[in-house]
C-alpha positions in Angstrom: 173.7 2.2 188.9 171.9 -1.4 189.6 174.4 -1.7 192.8 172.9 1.8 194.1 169.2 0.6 193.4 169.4 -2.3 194.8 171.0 -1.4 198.3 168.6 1.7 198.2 165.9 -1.0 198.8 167.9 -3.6 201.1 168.5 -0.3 203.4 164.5 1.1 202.9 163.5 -2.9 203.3 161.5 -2.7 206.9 159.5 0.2 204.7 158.8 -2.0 202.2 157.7 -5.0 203.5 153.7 -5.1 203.2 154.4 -4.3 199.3 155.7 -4.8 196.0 158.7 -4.3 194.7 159.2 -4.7 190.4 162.7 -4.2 189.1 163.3 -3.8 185.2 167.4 -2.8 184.5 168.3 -2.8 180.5 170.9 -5.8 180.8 173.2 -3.3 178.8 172.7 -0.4 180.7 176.0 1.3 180.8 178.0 2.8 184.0 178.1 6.3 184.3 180.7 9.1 185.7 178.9 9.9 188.7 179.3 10.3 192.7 177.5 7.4 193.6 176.9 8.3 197.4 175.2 11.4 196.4 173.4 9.0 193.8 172.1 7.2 196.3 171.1 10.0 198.6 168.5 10.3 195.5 167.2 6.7 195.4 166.7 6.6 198.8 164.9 10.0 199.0 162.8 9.0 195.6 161.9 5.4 197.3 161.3 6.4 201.3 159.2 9.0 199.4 157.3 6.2 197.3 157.1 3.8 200.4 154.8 6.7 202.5 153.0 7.8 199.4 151.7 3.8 199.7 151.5 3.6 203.5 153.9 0.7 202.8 151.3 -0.9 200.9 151.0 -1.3 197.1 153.8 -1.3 194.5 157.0 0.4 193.3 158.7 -0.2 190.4 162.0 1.0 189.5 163.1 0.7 185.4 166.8 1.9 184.6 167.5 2.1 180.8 169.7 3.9 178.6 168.6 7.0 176.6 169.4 7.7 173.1 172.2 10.2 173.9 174.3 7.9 175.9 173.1 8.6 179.9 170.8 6.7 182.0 166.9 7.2 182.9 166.3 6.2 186.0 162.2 6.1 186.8 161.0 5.4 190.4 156.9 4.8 190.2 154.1 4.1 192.8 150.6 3.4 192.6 149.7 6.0 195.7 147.2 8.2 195.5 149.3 11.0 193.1 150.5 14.7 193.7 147.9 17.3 193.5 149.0 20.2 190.7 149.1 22.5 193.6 151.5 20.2 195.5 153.6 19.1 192.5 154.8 22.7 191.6 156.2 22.9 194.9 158.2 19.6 195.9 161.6 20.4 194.9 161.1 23.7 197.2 163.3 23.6 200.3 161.3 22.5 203.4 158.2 22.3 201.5 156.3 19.0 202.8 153.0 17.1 203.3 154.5 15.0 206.2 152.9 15.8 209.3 155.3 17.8 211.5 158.1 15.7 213.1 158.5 13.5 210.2 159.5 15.3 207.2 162.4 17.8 206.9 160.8 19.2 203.5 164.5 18.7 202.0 164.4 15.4 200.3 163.3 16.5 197.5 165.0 19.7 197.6 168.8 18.1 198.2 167.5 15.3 195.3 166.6 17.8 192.8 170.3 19.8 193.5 172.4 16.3 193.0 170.7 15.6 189.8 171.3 19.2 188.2 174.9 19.2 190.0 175.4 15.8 187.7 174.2 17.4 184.7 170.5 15.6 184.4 167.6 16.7 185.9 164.3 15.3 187.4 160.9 15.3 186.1 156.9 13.8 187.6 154.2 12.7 186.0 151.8 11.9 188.4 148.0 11.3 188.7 145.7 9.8 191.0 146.9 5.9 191.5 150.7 6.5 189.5 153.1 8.7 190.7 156.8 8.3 188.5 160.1 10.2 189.3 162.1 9.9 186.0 165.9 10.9 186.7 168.2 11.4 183.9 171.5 11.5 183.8 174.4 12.2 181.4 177.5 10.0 180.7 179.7 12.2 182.0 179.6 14.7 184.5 179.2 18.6 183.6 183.2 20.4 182.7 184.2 22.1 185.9 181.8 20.0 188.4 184.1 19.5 191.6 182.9 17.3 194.3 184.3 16.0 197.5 185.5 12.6 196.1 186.6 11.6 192.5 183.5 10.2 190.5 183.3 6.7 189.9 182.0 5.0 186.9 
């Protein structure tokens, strides 16, 4: 999970430059079955996301703990300027965006939202004006009769 993180951010780096960048991983946060590619599909989605929401300005901060049944809670926060209610309902929709045409596919969130569920967790945002938070979680294991293209690693 911290491997994933962290190359999410060495990857989105040029986006993050002019900001801030506050990492907090429970030292005994535990691995998880998982397909870590498609894991990462989501951090990078979650942060690129987080990066434009600051105009590459301002601060993310990215907490990984374990929750009480066993998983992993993954929360991805900015201090842009929020998601309107009106906007918020509809971000996991597929090619449903607030990018200006040519720069956003509308799928991110859409494809992020799908790998999460397909893993057995699921994705919920709080936001408001000046804190917006993606909160991932994710089960130990993956869901009984989840097939993927690779074998999950842990």
């Amino acid at each position: 999970m911290r491997k994933g993180l962290d190359d999410t951010l060495v990857i989105l780096r040029h986006k993050l430059k002019g900001g801030i960048v506050a990492r907090d991983y429970d030292p005994d946060l535990l691995e998880i079955e998982a397909w870590g590619s498609e894991l990462n599909q989501v951090w990078t989605n979650l942060i690129d996301n987080a990066a434009d929401a600051m105009d590459g300005k301002g601060e993310i901060s990215i907490t990984a703990a374990k929750t009480d049944g066993g998983g992993v809670r993954v929360s991805i926060c900015d201090n842009g300027p929020g998601i309107p209610p009106e906007v918020a309902a509809k971000i996991f929709e597929p090619f449903f965006t607030t990018k200006p045409p040519g720069i956003g596919s509308g799928l991110g969130l859409h494809i992020s939202h799908n790998v999460v569920v397909r893993h057995g967790g699921r994705v919920d945002v709080e936001s408001e004006p000046g804190r917006t938070c993606f909160i991932v979680t994710l089960p130990m294991t993956l869901p009984q009769g989840v097939s993927g293209g690779t074998t999950p690693n842990r």
